[in-house]
C-alpha positions in Angstrom: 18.6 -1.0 -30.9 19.4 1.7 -28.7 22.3 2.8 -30.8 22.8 1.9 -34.1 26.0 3.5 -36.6 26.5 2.5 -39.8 29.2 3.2 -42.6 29.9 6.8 -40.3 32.5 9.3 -41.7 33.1 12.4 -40.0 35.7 15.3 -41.1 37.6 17.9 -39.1 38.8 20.5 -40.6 39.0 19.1 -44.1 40.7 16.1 -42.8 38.9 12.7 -42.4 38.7 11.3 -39.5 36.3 8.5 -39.4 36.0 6.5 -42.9 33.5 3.9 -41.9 32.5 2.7 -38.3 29.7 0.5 -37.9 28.3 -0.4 -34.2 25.4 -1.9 -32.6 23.9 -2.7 -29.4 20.7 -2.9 -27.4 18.9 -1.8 -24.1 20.6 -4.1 -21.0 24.3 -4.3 -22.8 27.2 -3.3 -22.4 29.8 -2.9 -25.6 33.1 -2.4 -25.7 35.1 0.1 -28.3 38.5 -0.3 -28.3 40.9 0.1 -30.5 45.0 2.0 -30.3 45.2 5.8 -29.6 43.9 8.5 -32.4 41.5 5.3 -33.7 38.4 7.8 -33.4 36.9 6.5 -30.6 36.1 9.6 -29.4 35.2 11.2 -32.4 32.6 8.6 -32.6 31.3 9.5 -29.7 31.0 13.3 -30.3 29.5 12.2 -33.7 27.0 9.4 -32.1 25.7 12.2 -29.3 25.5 15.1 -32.4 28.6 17.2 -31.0 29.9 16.7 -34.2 28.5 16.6 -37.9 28.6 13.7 -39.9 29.9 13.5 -43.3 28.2 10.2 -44.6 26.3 7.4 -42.6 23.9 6.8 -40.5 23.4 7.2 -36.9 20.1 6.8 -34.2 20.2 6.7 -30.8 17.1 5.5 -29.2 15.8 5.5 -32.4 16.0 9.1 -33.3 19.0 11.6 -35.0 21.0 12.9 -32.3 21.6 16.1 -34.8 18.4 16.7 -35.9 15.8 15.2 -32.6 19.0 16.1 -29.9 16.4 17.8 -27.3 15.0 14.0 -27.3 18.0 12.0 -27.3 19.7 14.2 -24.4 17.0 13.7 -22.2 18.0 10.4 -22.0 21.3 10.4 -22.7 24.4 10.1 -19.9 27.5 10.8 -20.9 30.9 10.9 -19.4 33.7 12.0 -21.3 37.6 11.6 -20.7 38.0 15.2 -19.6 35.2 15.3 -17.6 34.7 19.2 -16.9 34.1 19.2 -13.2 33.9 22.8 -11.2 36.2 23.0 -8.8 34.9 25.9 -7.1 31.5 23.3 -6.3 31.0 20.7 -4.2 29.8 17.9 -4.9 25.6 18.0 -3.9 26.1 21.5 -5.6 27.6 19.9 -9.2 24.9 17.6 -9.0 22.0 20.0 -8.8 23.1 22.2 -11.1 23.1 19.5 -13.9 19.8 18.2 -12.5 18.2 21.4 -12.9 19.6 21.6 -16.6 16.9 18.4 -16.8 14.3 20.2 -15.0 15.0 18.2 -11.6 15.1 19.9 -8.7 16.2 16.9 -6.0 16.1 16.9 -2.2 19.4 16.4 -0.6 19.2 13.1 0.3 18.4 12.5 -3.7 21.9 14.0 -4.1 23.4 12.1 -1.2 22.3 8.7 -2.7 23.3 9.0 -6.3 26.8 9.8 -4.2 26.3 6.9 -2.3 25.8 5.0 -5.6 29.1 5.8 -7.2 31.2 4.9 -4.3 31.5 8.5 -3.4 31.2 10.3 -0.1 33.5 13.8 0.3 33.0 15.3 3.7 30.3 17.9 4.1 31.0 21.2 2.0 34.1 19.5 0.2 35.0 21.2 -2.8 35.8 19.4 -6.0 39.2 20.8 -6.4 40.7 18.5 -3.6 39.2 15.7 -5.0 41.8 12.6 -6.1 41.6 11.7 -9.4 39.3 8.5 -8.5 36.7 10.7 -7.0 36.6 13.0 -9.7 36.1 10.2 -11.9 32.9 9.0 -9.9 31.8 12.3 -9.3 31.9 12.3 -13.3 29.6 8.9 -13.3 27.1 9.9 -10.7 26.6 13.3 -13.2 26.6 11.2 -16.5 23.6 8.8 -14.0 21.5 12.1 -12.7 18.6 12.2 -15.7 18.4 7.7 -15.0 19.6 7.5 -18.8 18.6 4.6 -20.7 21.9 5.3 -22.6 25.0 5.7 -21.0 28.5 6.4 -23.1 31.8 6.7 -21.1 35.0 7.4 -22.2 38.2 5.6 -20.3 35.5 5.5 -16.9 38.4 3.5 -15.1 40.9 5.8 -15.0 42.5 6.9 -11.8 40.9 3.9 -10.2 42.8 1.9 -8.0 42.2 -2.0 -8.6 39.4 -2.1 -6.0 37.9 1.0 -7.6 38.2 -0.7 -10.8 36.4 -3.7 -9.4 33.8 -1.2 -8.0 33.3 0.7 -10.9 32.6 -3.3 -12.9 29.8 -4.2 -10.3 28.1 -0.8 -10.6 27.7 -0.8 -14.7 26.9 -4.9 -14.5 24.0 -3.7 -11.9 23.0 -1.0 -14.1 22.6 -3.1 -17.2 21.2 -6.0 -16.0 19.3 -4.8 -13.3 17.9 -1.2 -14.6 18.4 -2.4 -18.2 20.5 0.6 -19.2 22.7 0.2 -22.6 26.5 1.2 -21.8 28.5 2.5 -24.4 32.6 1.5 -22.7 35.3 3.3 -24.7 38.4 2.3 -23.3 41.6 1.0 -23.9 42.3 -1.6 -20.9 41.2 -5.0 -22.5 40.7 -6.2 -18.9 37.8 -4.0 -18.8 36.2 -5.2 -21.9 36.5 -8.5 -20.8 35.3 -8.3 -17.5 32.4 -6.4 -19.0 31.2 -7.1 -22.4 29.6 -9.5 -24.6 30.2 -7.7 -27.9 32.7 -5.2 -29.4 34.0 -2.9 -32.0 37.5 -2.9 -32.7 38.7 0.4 -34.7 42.0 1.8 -36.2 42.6 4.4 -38.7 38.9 5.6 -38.5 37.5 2.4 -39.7 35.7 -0.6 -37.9 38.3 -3.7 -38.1 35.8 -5.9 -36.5 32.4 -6.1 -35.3 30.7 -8.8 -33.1 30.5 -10.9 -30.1 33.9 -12.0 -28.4 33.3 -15.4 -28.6 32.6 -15.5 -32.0 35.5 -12.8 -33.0 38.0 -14.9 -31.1 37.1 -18.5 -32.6 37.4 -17.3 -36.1 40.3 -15.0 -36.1 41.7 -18.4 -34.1 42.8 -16.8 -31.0 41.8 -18.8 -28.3 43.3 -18.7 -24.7 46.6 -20.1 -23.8 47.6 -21.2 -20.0 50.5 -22.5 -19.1 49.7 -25.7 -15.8 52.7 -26.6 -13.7 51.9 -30.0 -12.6 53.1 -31.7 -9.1 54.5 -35.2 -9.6 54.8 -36.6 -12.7 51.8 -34.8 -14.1 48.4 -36.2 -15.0 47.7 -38.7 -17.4 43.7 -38.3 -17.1 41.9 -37.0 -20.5 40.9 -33.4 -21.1 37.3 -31.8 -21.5 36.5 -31.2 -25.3 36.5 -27.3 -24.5 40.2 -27.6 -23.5 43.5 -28.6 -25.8 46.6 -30.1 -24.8 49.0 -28.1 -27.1 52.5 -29.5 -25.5 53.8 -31.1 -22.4 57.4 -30.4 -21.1 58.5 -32.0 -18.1 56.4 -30.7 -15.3 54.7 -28.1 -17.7 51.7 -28.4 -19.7 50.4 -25.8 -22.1 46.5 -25.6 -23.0 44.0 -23.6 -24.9 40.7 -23.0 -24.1 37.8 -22.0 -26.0 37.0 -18.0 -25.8 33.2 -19.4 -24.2 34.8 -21.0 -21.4 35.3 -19.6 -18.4 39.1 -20.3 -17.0 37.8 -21.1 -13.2 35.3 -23.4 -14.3 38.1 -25.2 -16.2 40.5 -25.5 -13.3 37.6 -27.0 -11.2 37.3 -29.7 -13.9 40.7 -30.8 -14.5 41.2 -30.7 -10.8 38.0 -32.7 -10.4 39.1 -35.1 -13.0 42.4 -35.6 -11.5 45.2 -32.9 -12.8 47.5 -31.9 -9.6 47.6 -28.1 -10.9 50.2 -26.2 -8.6 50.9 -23.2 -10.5 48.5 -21.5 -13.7 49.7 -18.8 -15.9 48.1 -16.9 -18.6 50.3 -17.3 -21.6 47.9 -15.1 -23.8 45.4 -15.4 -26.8 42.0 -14.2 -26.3 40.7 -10.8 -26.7 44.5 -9.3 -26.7 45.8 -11.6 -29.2 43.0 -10.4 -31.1 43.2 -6.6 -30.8 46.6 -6.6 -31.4 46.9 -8.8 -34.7 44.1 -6.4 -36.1 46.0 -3.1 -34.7 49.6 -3.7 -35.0 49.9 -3.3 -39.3 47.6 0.0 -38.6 50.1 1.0 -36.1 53.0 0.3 -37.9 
């Protein structure tokens, strides 16, 4: 695993924070942490990088202690926090290069130029980081958290300040990183469309505790929160039959409600039901899923 936490508990000030959060995931993955605001999620991650000391439990990151081996983890470590410290007095080749050579790097221009180019990020020549908008601060925060070509990367809320095509963006560059450069992505965050977009497996936490642990498929099916759609049908509906992966829950007039199972993906079940005759005009996303989920495991926390 490329980082493992187990029964974690971390205090500030004489205060406990985290009481027991468990997490796992391996190189090539990408796992979501959600959970509601003042959950711990990022006390976790100051606790999983060694910023902060742990009370109890158990954490390795690439297999070593991030408190006690931290020169070793670091090295391959990328981080991007929700503040995300940037110089304003620097331009952007400058920022870069100074964080390289805290790794030892000295890189060409050009080096610079493409990690840039990599983010979605190109400020005019000489530029300085102060007039940034938020969205290019938050990119000029990724391309730092990618300059040592981590094997781990951990980023805090990296979508925000993104428009929706920057959102979009920011998804294809963290899919191509973890499947194609087999980097393990740590996504703290709390839009679910993210997580969804993105992930495989999560952690929901509240109150300093991990509430649930696993894939979303699995999470989904057995807290019985699968997807619900609403179909507006032309005519007088369809009277064809259903795959087994989709249920008819009711039928009113024109209407027709559905759930589908958390594995299934909703495009590939419109083509069906189109295929198999349904005259679909109008689809709407009624809920379940991943949302239906965080929320009935959050809201009596939050309460």
């Amino acid at each position: 695993m490329i980082l493992e936490i187990k029964h974690l508990k971390v205090s500030l000030g004489g205060v406990a924070i985290l009481h027991d959060v468990n997490l796992s995931f391996d190189e090539g993955e990408i796992y979501g942490l959600i959970g509601p605001n003042g959950a711990g999620k990022s006390t976790t991650i100051a606790a999983a990088i060694g910023l902060l000391r742990r009370d109890d439990g158990w954490v390795r990151v690439m297999g070593h202690d991030p408190q006690s081996d931290s020169k070793l983890t670091h090295a391959r470590l990328g981080v991007l926090p929700e503040q995300s410290g940037l110089y304003d007095w620097m331009d952007a080749t400058g920022y870069l290069a100074f964080f390289a050579a805290l790794y030892g790097w000295r890189p060409r221009e050009r080096d610079l130029r493409g990690r840039l180019a990599q983010v979605g990020l190109e400020p005019r020549p000489g530029q300085r980081i102060g007039t940034f908008s938020r969205g290019m601060r938050q990119r000029l925060g990724l391309a730092r958290a990618l300059i040592a070509n981590p094997k781990l990367l951990i980023l805090d809320e990296p979508t925000n300040g993104l428009d929706p095509r920057g959102r979009r963006e920011m998804h294809d560059i963290l899919i191509d990183l973890s499947t194609n450069h087999g980097v393990g992505i740590l996504l703290c965050t709390h839009l679910l469309d993210d997580v969804d977009r993105l992930c495989k497996r999560i952690g929901i936490i509240a109150e300093g505790r991990t509430v649930a642990e696993g894939s979303i498929v699995d999470l989904v099916r057995s807290h019985d929160h699968p997807v619900r759609f609403q179909l507006r049908l032309s005519g007088n509906g369809s009277k064809a039959g259903v795959p087994p992966e989709i249920t008819i829950v009711a039928r009113n007039g024109e209407w027709c409600t559905v759930d589908l199972s958390p594995e299934v993906d909703p495009q590939t079940a419109w083509r069906e039901l189109l295929f198999m005759g349904w005259p679909i005009t109008e689809i709407w996303h009624e809920g379940g899923g991943i949302e239906d989920l965080y929320l009935s495991l959050t809201e009596k926390r939050a309460a």
